[in-house]
N, C-alpha and C positions, 0 to 999 in steps of 0.2 A: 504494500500500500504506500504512496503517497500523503506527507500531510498538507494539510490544510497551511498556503503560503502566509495567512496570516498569524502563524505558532512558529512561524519562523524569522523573525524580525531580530534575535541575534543566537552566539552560539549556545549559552546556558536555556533559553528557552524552546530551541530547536533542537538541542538534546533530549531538556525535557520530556518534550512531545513524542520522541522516538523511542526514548527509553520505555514509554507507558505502551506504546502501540508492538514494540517487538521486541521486548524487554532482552529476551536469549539469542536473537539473533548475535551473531557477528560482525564488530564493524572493521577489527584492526588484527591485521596477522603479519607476523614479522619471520626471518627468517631463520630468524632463533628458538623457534617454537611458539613464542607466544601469541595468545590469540585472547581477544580482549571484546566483549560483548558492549552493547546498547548502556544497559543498564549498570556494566561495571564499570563505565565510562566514564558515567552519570556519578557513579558513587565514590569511586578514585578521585574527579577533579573536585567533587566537593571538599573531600577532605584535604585535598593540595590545595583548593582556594584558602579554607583554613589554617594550615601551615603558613602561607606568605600572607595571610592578613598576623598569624601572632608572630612574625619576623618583623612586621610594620609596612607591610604592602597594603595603600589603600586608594581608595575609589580617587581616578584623577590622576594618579600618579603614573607617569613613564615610564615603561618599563622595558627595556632592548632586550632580546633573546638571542642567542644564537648556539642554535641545536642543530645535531644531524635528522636526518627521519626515522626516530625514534618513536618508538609507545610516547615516552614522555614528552617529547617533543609535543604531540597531539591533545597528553592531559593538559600538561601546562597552557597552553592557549585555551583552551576552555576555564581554568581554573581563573587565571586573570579573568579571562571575558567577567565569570561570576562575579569578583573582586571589583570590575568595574575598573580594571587599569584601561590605559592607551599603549597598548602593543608595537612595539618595533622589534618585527622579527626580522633577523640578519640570516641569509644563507651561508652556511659553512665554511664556502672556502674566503670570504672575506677576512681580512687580516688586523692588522693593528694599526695602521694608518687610516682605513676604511672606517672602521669599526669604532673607532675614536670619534670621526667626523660627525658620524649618525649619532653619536651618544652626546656631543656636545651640541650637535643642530638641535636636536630636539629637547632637551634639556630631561634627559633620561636619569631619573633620580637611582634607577636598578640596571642593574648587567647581571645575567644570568647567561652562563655556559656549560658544557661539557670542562669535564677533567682532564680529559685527554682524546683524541679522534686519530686516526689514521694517523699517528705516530708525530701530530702538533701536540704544543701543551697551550693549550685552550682556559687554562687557572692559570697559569705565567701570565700571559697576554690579560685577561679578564683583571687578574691584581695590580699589574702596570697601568691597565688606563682606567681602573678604579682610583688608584692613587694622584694619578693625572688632576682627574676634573671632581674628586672629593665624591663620589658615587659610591653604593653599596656594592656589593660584589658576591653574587651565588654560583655556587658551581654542582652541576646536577654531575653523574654517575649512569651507566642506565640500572634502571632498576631500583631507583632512589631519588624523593622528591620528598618536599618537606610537607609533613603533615598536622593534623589538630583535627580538634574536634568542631566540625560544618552548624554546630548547635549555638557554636558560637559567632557564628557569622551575621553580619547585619542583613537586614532582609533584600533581593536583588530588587534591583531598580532599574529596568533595562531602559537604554537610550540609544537607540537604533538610528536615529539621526545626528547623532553625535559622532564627530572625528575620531575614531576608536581604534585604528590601525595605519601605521607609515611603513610601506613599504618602499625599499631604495634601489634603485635604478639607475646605471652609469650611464648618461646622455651623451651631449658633445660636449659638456661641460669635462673640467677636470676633478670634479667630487660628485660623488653620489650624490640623487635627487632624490627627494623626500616627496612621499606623493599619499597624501591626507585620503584617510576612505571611510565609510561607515558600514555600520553593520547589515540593514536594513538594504543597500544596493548590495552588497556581497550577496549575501543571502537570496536574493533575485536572481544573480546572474548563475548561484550554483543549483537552484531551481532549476533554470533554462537550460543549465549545461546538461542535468542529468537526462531532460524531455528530449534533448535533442542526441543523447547515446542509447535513451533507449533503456534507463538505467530501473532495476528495482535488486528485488530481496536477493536475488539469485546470480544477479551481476557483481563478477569481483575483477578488481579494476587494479591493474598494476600503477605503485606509486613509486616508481624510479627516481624519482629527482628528490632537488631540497623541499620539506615540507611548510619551511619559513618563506618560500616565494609566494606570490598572490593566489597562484594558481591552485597550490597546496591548502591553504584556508580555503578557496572558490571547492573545491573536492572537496573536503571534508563537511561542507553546508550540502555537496551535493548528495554524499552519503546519507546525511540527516533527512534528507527532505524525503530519499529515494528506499533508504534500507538496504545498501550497498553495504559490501563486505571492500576494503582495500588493502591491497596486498602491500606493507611499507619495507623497502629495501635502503636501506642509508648509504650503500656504497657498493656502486653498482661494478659488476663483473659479469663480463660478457656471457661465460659458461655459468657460474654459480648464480647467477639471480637467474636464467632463464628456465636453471632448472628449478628452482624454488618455484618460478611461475608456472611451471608444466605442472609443479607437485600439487598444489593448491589450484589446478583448473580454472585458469586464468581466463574471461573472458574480453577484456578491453585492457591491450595489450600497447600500452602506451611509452611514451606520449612524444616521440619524436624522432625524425627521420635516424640519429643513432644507435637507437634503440630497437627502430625498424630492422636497421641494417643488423646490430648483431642477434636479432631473433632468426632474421635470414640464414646467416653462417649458421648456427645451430640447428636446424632445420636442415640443410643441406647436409648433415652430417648423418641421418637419421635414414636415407633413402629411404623415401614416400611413407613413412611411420609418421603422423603427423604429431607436432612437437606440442601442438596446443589446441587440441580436440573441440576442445567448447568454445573455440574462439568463436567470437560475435563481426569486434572490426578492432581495427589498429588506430586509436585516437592518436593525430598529429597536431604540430603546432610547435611554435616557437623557434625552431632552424629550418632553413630553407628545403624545399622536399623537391629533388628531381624528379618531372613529370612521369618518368616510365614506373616509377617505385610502389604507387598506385595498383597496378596492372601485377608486379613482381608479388607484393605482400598479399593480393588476393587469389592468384594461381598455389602460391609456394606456402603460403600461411595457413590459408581458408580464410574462412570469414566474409564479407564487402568488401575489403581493402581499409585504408585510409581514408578515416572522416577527420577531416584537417579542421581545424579553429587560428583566428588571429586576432589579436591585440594586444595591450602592450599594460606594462606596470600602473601607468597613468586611467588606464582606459581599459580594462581587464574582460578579454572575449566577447570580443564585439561581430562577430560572426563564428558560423559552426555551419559546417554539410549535415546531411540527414540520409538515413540510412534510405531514402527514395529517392537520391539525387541520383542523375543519370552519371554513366563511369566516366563520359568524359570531364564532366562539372568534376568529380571525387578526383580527378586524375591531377586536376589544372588550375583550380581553384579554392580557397579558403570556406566555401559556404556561402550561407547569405546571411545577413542581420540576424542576430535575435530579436527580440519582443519589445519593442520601446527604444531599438535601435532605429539613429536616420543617417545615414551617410553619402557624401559628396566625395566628387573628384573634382579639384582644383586649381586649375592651368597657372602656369606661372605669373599672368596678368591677372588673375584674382579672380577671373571669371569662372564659373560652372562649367566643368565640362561635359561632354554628350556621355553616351552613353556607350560606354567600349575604350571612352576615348582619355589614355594616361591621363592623370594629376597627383596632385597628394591629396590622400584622404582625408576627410575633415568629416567631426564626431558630435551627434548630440544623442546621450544616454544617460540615463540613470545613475548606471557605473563608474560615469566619467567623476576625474576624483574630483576633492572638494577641493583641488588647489596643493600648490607645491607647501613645503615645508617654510623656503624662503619664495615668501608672497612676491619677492621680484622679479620671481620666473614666470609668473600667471602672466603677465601680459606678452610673452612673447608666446605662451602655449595657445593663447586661447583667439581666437577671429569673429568679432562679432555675435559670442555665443557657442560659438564650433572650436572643439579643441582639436588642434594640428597634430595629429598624429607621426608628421615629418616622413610616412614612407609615401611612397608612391606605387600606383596602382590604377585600376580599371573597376570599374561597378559596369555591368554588363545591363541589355533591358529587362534581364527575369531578376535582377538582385546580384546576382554573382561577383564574388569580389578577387580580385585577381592583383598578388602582390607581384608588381614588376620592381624594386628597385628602392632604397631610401635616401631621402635628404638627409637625413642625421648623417654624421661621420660616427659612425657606431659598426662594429661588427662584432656578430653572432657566430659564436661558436657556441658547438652543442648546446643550441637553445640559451646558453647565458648573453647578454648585453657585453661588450667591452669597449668602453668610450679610447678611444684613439689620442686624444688629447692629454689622457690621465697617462698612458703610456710615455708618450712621446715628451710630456713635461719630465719624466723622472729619466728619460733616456739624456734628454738634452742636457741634466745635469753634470752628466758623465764627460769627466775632461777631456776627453777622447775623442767625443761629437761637435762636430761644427752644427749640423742642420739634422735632424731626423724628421721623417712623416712615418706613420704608422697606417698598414692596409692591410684590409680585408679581403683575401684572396681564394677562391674558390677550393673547399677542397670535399669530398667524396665520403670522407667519414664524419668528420663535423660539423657540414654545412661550410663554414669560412675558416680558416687560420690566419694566425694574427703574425703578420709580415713588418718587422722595420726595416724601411729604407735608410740606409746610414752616411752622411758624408762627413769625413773623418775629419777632424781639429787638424792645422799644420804639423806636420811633423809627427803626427802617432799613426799610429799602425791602424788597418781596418780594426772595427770591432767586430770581434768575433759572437758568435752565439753564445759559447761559455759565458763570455764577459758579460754578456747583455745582461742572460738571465742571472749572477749571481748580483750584479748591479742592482738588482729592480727587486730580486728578492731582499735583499740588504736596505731596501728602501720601505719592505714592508706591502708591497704588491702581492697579490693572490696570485699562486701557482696558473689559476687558467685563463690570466693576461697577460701572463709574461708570453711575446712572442714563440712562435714555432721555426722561425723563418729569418736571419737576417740578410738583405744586400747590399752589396755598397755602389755610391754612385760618386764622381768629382763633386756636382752640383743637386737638388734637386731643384726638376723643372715650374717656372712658374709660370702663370699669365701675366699682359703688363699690369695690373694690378698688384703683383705682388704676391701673388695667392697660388701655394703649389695648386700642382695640377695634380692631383691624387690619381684622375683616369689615365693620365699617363702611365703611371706607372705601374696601377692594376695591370693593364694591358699587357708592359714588359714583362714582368715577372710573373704572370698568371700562370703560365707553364712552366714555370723553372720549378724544379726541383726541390722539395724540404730540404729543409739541413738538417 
């Protein structure tokens, strides 16, 4: 069963509701064995909301997370929600330069981490920029969160139209963007997500990625609403999570063309044994998906193929395919709008364009957030009402939306954002760099790799890759910005403006070789 959208207006009263209606269902299975019901969901975050209210967590107060895709990871967001904090969740592999920014933008009175993750110390870093900016500092374990007694909690007061979650987003800017949401649109768009897969009690939904991204809270409102089961893997391995997904009969086997890709390799191992029986479809979205792969995950998978979705941190699923779209739409396109979505394409002279005919797309929804962090960015996001999404694309005459190309200088790898400026400022530091740009270059397992062009200071030596990366890690940069790729040039090229020409260069080195 489906509930009732208006017992969904945030995550403690959408639990609620679920927990009454399918109290022993299943929502969370990890690859650990654990597996965690509706109801003991309900009664775990109660009593974590109680723990962090007698630590002095209370209604109001900022609170930064940054967990892998954990059980916990899942309580604790609900358990806040109860508490009535303002949530900023940080995905994993953000660092201490990052992670700092977010905590002083927002004026995050709590930092809460892991102990340790894939062999960072995540309590090092967490007590350094505690000590920083004078903030609390918790550090979770899995299987370990702080608890009390829920009898002692002041009673919920839910505020669904209140600013209740900042999720951060690398733009063209060189610092993470703070992008203001409430409960009340979340909760719509993870209604819609699940109408639009299809989702109920029997549907279990692979959750590969960080669960602190949009997407991750957007899914787990969808479980709520739907009576989904999610399958949460915190660190994905090609061979080992797929077979976890085979074990646990995976039916939305998500959520991106990398993922696609290594369910494929796995699969081809099996000669025609199919790897993932109950498959339904292959949710996509977020990296670039070559048009034949459609076709590929639907012969080679089963299922429909690839029902793709796009939008973006600011602007969260603003289109979704449907399991009746014809294969070429599923092949070549994002979907159409959801439900209260309008969208435009917008020719460089500011005009509306036809219909087929390239722009950048421009956004009026629900979802669209309530404004950046620093309200200075709102005027350059927003047009009249319509917020700029910066990529470009096609709205077709039946709705269809068709991502050709972005204005942002942003590139995506596996589905993460990596603002090119934030690179290219900590490389240009580097005595050794006269000029660098930083591009995004086509590559076949990640959607893009992150390419520096480098032109070298007089008298030093090229920079090498080595160099690069211990430079940028040394600076406090996430493992999956640090380039993949460096090359060197005398100059880079620009227009008379002054302005590299970044297509240039895509162009040259688009076929060259990884390092």
């Amino acid at each position: 069963m489906t509930l009732d959208g208006a017992a969904a207006t945030d995550l403690w009263s959408a639990l609620g509701a679920r927990a009454e209606a399918t109290p022993d269902a299943v929502v969370l299975v990890d690859r650990y064995g654990r597996r965690v019901t509706f109801s003991e969901l309900r009664d775990d975050a109660a009593t974590v909301a109680a723990g962090l209210a007698a630590l002095g967590v209370r209604a109001g107060d900022v609170v930064a997370w940054e967990l892998p895709t954990w059980v916990e990871a899942v309580v604790l967001a609900v358990a806040l929600n109860r508490v009535g904090a303002v949530q900023v969740p940080i995905i994993a592999i953000y660092r201490e330069r990052e992670v700092t920014h977010c905590c002083r933008q927002t004026g995050a009175r709590w930092l809460v981490t892991a102990t340790e993750f894939r062999g960072f110390d995540f309590a090092g870093m967490g007590e350094s920029i505690a000590a920083e900016l004078g903030i609390a500092h918790l550090t979770i374990e899995r299987g370990a969160l702080p608890r009390g007694d829920p009898a002692a909690l002041a009673p919920h007061t839910p505020q669904p139209d209140d600013a209740r979650w900042v999720f951060y987003t690398s733009g063209t800017t060189s610092e993470p963007k703070g992008a203001r949401h409430n409960d009340r649109a979340l909760a719509g768009v993870g209604a819609r997500m699940a109408a639009r897969m299809q989702l109920g009690p029997t549907s279990r939904y692979a959750l590969p990625f960080p669960f602190p991204h949009v997407g991750g809270i957007l899914l787990l409102y969808s479980a709520l609403h739907s009576g989904c089961t999610h399958l949460l893997e915190d660190a994905f391995d090609p061979v080992e999570t797929t077979a976890f997904l085979a074990r646990e009969g995976v039916t939305h086997a998500g959520t991106g063309t990398p993922f696609h890709l290594a369910y494929l390799a796995e699969q081809r191992k099996r000669a025609g044994e199919p790897l993932f029986p109950a498959l339904v479809c292959c949710p996509g979205g977020a990296s670039p998906k070559p048009p034949t792969l459609h076709a590929t995950v639907r012969d080679e998978l089963g299922g429909i193929g690839i029902v793709s979705s796009w939008g973006l941190t600011e602007a969260p699923i603003l289109t979704y395919s449907t399991f009746d779209d014809p294969d070429d739409k599923l092949a070549t396109t994002e979907g159409r709008p959801l439900d209260g979505v309008v969208l435009r394409a917008v020719r460089a002279d500011g005009t509306v364009a036809a219909p087929g005919e390239e722009g950048e797309l421009q956004v009026r929804a629900p979802q669209v957030m309530m404004g950046y962090v620093d309200a200075s960015l709102d005027a350059a996001a927003f047009s009249d009402g319509w917020f700029r999404t910066g990529d470009l694309g096609t709205v077709d005459a039946d709705g269809y939306v068709r991502i050709t190309g972005r204005l942002k200088d942003v590139i995506i790898r596996n589905g993460e954002n990596i603002s090119a400026k934030e690179v290219e400022d900590l490389l240009f530091a580097h005595p050794g760099v006269a000029e660098v740009a930083v591009i995004g270059l086509p590559d076949a397992r990640t959607g893009e790799r992150v390419c520096a062009v480098v032109a070298p200071a007089g008298g030093s030596p090229p920079l090498s890759l080595t160099e690069a990366r211990a430079w940028l890690e040394s600076k406090g940069l996430r493992r999956q910005a640090v380039p993949e790729q460096v090359e060197h040039v005398d100059a880079l090229p620009r227009n008379p403006a002054g302005k590299v020409t970044k297509q240039v260069l895509q162009d040259r080195f688009a076929t060259a070789a990884r390092t």
